[in-house]
KELUM-512387 format. One line per 5 residues: their letters; for each residue x negated, z negated, y of N, C-alpha, C. Coordinates in steps of 0.02 Angstrom, whole numbers. Example, Ala and Ser with C-alpha at 12.3 -4.5 7.8 and 13.67 -1.06 7.14 Angstrom:
residues 2
as> -660 -390 -284 -615 -390 -225 -660 -390 -165; -642 -354 -112 -684 -357 -53 -645 -394 2
END
This chain:
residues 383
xxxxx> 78 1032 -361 51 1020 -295 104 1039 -243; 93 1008 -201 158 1021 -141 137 1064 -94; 217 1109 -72 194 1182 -34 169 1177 12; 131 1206 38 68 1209 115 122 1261 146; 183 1293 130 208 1360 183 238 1307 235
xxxxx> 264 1252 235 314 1219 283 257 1231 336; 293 1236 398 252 1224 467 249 1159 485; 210 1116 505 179 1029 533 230 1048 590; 267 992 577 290 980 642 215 947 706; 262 963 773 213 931 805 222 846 811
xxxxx> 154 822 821 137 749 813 91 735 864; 88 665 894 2 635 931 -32 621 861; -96 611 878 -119 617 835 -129 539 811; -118 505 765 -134 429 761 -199 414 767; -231 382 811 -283 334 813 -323 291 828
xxxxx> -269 241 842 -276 175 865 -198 138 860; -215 63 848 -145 30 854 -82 79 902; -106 90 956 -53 106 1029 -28 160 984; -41 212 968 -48 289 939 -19 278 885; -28 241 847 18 230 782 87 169 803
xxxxx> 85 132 844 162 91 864 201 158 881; 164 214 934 207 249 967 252 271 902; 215 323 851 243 346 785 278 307 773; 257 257 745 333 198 706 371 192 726; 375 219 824 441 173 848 466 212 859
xxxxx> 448 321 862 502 359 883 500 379 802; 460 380 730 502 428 686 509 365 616; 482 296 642 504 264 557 538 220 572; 534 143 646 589 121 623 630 106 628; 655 149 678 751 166 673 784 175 627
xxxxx> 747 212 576 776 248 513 744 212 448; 716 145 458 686 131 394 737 115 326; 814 72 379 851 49 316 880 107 306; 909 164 318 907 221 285 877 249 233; 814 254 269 769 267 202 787 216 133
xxxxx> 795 151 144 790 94 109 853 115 56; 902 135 100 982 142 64 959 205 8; 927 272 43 924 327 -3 872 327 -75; 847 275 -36 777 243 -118 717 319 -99; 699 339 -37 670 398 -46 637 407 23
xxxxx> 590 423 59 563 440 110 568 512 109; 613 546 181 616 617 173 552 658 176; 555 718 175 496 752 158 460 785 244; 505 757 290 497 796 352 465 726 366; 471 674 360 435 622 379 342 638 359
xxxxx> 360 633 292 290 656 269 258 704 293; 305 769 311 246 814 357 219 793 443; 284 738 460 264 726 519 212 674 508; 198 633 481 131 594 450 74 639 422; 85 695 381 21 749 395 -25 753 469
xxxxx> 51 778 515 19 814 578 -5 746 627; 10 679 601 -27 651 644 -91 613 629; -118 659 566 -162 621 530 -185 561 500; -102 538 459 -109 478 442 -145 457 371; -136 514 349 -152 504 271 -193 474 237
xxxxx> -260 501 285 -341 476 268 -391 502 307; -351 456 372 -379 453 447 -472 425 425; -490 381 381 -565 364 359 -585 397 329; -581 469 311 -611 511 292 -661 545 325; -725 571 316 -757 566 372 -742 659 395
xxxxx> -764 677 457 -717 747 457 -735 795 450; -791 798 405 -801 880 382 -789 885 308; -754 838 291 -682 839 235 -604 861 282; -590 833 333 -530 839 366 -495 788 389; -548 731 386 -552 653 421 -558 633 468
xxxxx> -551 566 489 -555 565 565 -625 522 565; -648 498 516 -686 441 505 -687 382 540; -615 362 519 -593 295 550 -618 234 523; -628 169 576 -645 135 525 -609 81 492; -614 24 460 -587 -16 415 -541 -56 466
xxxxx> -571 -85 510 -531 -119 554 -466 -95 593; -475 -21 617 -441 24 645 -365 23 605; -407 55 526 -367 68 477 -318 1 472; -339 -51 477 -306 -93 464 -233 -90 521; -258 -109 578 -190 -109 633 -168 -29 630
xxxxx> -173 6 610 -129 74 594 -72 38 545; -122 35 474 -66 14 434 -32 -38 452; -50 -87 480 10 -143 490 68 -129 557; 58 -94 579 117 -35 631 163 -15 587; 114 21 535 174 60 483 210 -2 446
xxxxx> 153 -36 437 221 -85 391 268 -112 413; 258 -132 503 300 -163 524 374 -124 539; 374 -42 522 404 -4 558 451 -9 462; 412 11 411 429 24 342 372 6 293; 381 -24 268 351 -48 201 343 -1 162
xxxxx> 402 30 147 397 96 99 341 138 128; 327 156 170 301 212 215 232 197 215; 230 110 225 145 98 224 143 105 134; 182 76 88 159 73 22 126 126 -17; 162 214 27 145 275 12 65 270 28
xxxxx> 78 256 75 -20 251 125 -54 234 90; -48 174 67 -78 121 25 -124 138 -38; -73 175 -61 -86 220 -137 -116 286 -123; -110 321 -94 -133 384 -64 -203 353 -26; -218 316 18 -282 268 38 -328 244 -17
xxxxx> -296 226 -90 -332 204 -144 -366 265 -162; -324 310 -176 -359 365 -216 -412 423 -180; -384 434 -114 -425 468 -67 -494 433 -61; -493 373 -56 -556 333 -53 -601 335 -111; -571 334 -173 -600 325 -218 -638 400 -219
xxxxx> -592 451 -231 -644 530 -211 -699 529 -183; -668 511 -119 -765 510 -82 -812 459 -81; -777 407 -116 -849 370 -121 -893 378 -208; -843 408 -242 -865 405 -322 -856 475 -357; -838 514 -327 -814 586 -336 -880 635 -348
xxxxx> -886 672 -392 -926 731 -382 -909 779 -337; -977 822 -309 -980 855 -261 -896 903 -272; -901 926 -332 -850 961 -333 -783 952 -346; -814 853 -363 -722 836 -342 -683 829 -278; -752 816 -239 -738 781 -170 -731 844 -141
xxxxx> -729 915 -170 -732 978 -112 -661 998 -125; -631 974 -192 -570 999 -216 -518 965 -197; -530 897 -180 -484 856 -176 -475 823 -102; -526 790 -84 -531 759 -28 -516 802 43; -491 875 71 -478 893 116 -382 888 97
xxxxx> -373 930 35 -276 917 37 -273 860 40; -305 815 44 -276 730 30 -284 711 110; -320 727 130 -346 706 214 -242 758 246; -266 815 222 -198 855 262 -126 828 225; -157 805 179 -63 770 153 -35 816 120
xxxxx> -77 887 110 -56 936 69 -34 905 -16; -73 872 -18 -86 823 -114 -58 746 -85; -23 731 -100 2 659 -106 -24 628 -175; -45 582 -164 -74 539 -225 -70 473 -242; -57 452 -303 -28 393 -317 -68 376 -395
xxxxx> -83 315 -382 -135 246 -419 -104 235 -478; -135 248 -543 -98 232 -586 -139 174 -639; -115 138 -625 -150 48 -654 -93 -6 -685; -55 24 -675 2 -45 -702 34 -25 -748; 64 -57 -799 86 -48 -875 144 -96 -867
xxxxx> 198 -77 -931 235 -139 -943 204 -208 -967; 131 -182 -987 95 -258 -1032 50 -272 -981; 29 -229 -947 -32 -242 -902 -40 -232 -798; 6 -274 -768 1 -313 -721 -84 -328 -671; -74 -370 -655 -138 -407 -614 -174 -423 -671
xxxxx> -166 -420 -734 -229 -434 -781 -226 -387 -808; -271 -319 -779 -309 -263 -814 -327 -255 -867; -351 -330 -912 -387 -309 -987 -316 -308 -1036; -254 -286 -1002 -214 -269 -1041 -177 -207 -1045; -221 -145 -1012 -216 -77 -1032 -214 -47 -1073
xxxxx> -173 -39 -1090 -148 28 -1171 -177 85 -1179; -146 116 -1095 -181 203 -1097 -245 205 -1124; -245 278 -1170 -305 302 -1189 -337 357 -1167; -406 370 -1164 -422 434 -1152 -476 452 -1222; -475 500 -1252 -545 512 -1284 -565 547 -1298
xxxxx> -627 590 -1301 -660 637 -1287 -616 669 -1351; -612 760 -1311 -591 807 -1356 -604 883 -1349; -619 911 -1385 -632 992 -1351 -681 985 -1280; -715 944 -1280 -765 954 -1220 -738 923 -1176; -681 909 -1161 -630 871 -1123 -621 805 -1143
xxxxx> -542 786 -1108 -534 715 -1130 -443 712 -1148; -442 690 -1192 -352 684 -1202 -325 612 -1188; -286 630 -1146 -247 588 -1108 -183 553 -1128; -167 475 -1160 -108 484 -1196 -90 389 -1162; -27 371 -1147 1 297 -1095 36 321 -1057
xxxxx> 56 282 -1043 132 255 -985 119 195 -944; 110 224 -885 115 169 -820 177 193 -804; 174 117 -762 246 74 -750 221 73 -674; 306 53 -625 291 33 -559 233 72 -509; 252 136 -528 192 163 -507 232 181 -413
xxxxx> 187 160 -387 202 192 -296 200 265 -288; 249 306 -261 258 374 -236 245 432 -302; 261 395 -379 255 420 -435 328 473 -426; 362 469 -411 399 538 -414 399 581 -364; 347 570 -317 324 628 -277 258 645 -279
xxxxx> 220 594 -293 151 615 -306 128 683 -352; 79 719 -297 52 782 -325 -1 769 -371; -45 714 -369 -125 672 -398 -119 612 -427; -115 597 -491 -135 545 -506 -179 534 -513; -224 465 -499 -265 438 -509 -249 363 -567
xxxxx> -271 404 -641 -251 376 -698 -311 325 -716; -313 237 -741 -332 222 -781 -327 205 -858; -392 224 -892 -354 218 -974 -434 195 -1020; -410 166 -1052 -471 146 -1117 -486 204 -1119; -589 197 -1124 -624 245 -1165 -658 207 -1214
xxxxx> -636 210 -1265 -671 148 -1317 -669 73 -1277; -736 67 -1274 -733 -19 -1253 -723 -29 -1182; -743 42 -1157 -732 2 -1063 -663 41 -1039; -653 60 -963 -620 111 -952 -613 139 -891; -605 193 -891 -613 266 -868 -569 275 -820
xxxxx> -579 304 -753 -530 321 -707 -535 404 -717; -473 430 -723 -447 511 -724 -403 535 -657; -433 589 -644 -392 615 -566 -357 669 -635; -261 677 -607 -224 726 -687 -186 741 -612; -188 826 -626 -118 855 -563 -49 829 -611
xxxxx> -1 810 -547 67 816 -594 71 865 -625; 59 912 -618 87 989 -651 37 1021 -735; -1 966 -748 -27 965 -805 36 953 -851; 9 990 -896 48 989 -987 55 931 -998; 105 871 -1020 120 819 -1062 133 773 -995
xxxxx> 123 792 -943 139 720 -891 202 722 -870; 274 676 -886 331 655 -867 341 628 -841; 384 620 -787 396 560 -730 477 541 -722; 486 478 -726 564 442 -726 569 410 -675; 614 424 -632 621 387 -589 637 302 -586
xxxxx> 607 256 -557 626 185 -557 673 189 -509; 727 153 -498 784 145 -459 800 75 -441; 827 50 -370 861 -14 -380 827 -53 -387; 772 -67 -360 723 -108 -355 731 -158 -314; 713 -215 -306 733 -276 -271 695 -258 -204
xxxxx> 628 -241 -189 588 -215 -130 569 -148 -118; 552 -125 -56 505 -65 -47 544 4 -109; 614 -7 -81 663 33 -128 655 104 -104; 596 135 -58 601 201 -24 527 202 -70; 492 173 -95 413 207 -95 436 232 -170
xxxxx> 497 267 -209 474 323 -243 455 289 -304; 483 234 -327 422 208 -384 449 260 -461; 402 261 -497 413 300 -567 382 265 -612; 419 281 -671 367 284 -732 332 334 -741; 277 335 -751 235 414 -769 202 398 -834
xxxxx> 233 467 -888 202 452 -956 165 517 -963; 90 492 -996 55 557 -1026 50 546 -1113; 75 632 -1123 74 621 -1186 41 679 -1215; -16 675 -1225 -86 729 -1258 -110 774 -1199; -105 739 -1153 -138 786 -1094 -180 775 -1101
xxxxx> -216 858 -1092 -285 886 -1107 -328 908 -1032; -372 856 -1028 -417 865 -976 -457 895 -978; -500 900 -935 -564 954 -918 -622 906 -910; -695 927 -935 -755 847 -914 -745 839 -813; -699 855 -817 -725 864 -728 -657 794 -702
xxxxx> -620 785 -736 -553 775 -742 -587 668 -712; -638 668 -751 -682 584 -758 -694 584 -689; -676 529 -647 -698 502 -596 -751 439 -624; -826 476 -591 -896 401 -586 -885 395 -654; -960 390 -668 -996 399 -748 -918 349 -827
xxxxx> -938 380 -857 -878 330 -913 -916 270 -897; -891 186 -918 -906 155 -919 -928 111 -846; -919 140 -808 -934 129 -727 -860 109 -693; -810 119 -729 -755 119 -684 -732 48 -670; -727 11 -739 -705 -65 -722 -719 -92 -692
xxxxx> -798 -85 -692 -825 -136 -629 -831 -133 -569; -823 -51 -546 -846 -25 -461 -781 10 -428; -757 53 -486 -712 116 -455 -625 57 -448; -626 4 -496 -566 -11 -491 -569 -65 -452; -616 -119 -439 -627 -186 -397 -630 -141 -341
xxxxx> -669 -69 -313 -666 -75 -244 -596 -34 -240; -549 16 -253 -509 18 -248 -427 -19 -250; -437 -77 -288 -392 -137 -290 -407 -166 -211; -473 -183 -197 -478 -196 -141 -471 -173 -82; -472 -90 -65 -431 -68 -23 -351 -83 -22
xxxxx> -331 -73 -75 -242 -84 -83 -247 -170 -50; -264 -205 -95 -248 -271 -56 -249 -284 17; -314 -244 58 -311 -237 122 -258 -215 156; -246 -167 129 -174 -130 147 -115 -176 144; -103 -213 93 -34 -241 78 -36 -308 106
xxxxx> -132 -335 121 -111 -402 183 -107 -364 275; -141 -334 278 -101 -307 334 -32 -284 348; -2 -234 286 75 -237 286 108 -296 297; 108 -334 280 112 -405 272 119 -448 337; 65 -428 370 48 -459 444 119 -424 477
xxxxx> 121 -341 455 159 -325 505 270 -352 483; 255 -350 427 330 -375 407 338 -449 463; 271 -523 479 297 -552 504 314 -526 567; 269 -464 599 291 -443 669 362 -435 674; 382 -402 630 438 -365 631 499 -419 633
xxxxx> 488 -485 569 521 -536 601 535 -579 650; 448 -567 676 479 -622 745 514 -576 800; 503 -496 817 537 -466 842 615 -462 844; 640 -467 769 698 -459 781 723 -494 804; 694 -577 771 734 -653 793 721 -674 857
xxxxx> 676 -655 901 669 -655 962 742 -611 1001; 747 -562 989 813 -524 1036 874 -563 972; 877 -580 935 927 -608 905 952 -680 929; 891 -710 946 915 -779 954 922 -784 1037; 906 -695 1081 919 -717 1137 999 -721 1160
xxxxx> 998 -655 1116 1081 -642 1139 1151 -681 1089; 1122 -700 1052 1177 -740 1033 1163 -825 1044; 1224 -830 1058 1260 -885 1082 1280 -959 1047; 1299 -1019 1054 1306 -1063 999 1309 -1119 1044; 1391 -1117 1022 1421 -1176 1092 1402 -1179 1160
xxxxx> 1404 -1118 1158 1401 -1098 1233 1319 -1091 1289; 1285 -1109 1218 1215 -1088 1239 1179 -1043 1181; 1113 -1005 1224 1088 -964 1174 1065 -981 1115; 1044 -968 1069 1023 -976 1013 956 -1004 1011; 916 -968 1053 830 -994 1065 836 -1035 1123
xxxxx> 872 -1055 1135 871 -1140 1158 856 -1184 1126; 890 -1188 1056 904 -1244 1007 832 -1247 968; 812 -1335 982 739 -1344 981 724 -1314 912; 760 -1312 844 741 -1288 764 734 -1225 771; 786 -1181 802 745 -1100 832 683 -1095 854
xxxxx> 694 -1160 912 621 -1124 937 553 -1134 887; 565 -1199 838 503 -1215 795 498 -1156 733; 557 -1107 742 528 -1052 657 511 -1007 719; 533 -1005 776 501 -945 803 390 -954 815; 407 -1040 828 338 -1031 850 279 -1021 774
xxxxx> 317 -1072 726 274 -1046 655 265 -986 663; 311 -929 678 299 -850 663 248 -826 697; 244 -852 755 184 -840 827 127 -862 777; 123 -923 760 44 -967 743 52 -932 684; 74 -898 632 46 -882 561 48 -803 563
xxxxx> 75 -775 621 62 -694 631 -14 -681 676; -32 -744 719 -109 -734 741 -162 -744 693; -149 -803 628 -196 -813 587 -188 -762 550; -118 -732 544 -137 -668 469 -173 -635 483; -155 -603 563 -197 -547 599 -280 -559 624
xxxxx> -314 -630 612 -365 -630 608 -395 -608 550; -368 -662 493 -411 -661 424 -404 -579 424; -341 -560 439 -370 -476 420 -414 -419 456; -420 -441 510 -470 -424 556 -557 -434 520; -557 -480 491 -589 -540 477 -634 -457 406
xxxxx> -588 -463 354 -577 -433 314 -619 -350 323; -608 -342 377 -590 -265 380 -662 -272 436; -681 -313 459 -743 -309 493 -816 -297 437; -782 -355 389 -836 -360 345 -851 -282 293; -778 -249 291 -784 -187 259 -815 -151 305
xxxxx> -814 -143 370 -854 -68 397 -926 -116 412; -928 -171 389 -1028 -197 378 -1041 -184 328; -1000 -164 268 -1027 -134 196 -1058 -211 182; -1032 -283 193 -1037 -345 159 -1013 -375 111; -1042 -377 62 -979 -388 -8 -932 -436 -3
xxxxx> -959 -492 49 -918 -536 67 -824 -500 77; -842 -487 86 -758 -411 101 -702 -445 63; -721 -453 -25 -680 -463 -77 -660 -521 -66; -685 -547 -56 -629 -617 -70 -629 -636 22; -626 -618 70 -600 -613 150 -537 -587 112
xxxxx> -532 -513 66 -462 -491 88 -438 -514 45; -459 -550 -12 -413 -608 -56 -363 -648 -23; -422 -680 14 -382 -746 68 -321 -701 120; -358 -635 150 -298 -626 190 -251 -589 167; -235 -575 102 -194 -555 75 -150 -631 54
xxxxx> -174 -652 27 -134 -731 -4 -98 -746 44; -145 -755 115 -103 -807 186 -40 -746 196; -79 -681 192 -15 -654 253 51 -646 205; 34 -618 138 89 -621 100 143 -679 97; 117 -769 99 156 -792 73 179 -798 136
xxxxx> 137 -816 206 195 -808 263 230 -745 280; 214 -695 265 277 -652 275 345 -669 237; 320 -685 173 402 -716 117 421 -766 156; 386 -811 176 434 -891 216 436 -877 281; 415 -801 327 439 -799 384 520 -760 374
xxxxx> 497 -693 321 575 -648 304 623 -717 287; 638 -769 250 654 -798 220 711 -829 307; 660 -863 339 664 -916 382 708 -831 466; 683 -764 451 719 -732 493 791 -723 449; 813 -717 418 859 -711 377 905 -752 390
xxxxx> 898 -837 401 920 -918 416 933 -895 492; 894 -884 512 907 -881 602 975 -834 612; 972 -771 577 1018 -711 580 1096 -734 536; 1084 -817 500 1146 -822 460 1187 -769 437; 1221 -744 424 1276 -714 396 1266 -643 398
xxxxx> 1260 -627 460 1233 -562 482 1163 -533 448; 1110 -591 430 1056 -599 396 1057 -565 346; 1094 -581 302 1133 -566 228 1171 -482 246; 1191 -479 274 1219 -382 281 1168 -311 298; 1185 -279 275 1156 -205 267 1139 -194 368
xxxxx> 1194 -249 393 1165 -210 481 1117 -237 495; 1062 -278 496 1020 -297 526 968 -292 471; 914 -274 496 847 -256 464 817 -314 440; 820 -385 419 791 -463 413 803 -454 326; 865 -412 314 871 -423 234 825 -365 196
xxxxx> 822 -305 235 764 -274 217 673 -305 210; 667 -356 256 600 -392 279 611 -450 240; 650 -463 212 657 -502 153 660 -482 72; 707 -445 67 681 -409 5 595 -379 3; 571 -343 51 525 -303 49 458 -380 41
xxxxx> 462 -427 74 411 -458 107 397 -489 6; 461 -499 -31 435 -530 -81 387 -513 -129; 413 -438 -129 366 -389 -156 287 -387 -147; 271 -435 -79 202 -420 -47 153 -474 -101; 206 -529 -127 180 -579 -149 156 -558 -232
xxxxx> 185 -511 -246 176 -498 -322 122 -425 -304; 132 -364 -285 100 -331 -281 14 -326 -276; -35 -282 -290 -104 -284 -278 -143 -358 -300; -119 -371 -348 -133 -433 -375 -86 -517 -356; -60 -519 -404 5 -595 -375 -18 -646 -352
xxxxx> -13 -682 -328 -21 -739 -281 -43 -783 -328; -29 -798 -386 -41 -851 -440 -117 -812 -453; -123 -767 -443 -192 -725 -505 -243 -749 -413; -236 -736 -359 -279 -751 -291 -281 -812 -293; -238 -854 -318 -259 -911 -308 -317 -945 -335
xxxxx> -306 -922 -409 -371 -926 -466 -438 -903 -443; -429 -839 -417 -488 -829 -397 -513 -863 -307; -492 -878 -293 -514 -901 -215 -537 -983 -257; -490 -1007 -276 -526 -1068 -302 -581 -1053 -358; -593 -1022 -372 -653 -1013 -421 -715 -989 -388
xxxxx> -699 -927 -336 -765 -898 -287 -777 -992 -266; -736 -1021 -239 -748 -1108 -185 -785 -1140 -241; -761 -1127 -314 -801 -1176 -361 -896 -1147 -362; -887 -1070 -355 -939 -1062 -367 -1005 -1074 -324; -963 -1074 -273 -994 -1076 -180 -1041 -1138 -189
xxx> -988 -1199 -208 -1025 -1260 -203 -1079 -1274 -248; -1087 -1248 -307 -1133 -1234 -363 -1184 -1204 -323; -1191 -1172 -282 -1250 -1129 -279 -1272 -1163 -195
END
């Protein structure tokens, strides 16, 4: 668990879009390709994201929450993304698991867990992905099975977010036929962590391998009854992350049309500016028309979550699909505008390009949303 002696720096407190741009724009993204170069988000960042209550601002607050809501949550995170990807991806994962506590947690998980997670004291990170098992879940290895009154813990997730800093995992693993979500401290017996390196995107969020090998749990260790997890604890938690990563998403195109806007003002091209030239102005205006629709459907999304409407799941299907693939063909198309310069470590477009591709594979791939949005449409018309 990570030390509580550091003193919080001082912070505003995030809560609202304005309140969270301010944050992004004096402590993440000046310094994001930094971060990007070191493969690591420093640790003074993270306490300054403690003190402004970013962690798990929807927590409600006699846990240590702000009880923000879904919509809110949403333009927070897409500030952060627009500022660092890495920075929202931490959120993201730390947002999955904090959520999952208090909505599925026993009294005495949610008393143990859910206030360090609100203070950022416990960083926590989602553990669901395998080398075999991706966006199709029924290909989980990890096991858990009852032992000594407990449960023994034995798999290796892959690509895991903020896995070499994370204090909490939140582990899935076969219990016989269904499977089981486990809250395991890093600092348990048999859990190893390798660092992933050199990653094509989101090269600051920390990714690891994390292997358990005969870790011995406690009955308390089970998040929501055995057999309950596949269907409730992991669909609604997948579905927070996806919310998260189409709003990140929204904000990567911000971030592009920002740059290419002061890019194409000040440079020049035969003796006129750059956003003169009518093909500038047509990727700038796509970026305008597909950064208002991302930012609806996700609005859209995040309305239907604080109505508690199931409709929710497939809203943030769709606005995960739209905003992801236009963030890849907006990074793509800021990159073209920036030519040459595009392509170098000085300008932030090759970071919003690497990072934006990542949006398309992550929290379920674009090929696996597609299946399902056309299948919810097949079912729609059936009924």
């Amino acid at each position: 668990m990570a030390s509580t002696a550091r003193a919080a720096p001082e912070a505003v407190q995030v809560t609202d879009r304005c309140t969270a741009r301010a944050f992004v724009d004096t402590y993440v993204a000046a310094y994001a390709d930094a971060y990007d170069r070191k493969g690591r988000i420093p640790e003074e960042l993270l306490d300054r994201m403690a003190a402004a209550g970013l962690w798990a601002p929807f927590l409600p607050p006699e846990v240590g929450g702000a009880g923000m809501d879904m919509v809110t949550l949403g333009e927070v995170h897409e500030e952060v993304g627009r500022g660092c990807s890495s920075v929202r991806s931490l959120l993201t994962v730390h947002t999955m698991v904090s959520w999952a506590v208090q909505r599925w947690g026993s009294q005495d998980q949610r008393e143990r867990w859910a206030p360090p997670l609100c203070r950022g004291d416990v960083v926590a990170a989602f553990c669901l992905s395998e080398s075999g098992a991706g966006s199709d879940t029924s290909g989980i290895a990890s096991t858990a099975v009852q032992a000594r009154g407990g449960w023994l813990l034995n798999g290796v997730k892959k690509w895991i977010t903020a896995g070499q800093r994370a204090d909490l995992f939140l582990v899935f693993a076969r219990t016989g036929a269904s499977i089981g979500a486990f809250l395991v401290p890093r600092n348990s017996q048999g859990v190893q962590v390798r660092p992933i390196e050199d990653m094509l995107g989101t090269r600051a969020s920390m990714l690891a391998e994390v292997s358990f090998s005969d870790v011995a749990l406690g009955p308390d260790a089970l998040l929501g009854p055995s057999g309950f997890t596949a269907g409730m604890v992991l669909t609604g938690t997948l579905d927070l992350g996806r919310y998260s990563v189409a709003v990140g998403s929204v904000g990567i195109i911000q971030a592009c049309l920002d740059a290419c806007a002061a890019y194409a003002a000040g440079r020049k091209v035969g003796g006129s500016a750059l956003r003169d030239l009518p093909l500038i102005q047509a990727k700038l205006a796509d970026m305008v028309t597909d950064l208002r629709a991302a930012r609806l459907l996700c609005a859209e999304a995040g309305r239907l979550k604080d109505a508690g409407d199931p409709a929710t799941i497939m809203a943030t299907w769709v606005a995960k699909y739209f905003a992801s693939t236009a963030a890849a063909r907006h990074a793509s198309e800021a990159v073209q505008i920036h030519g040459a310069n595009g392509c170098s470590p000085d300008y932030p477009v090759a970071r919003y390009y690497r990072d934006a591709k990542v949006m398309e594979i992550i929290e379920g791939s674009n090929e696996i949303q597609r299946i399902t949005i056309a299948g919810q449409a097949d079912r729609e018309m059936v009924l």
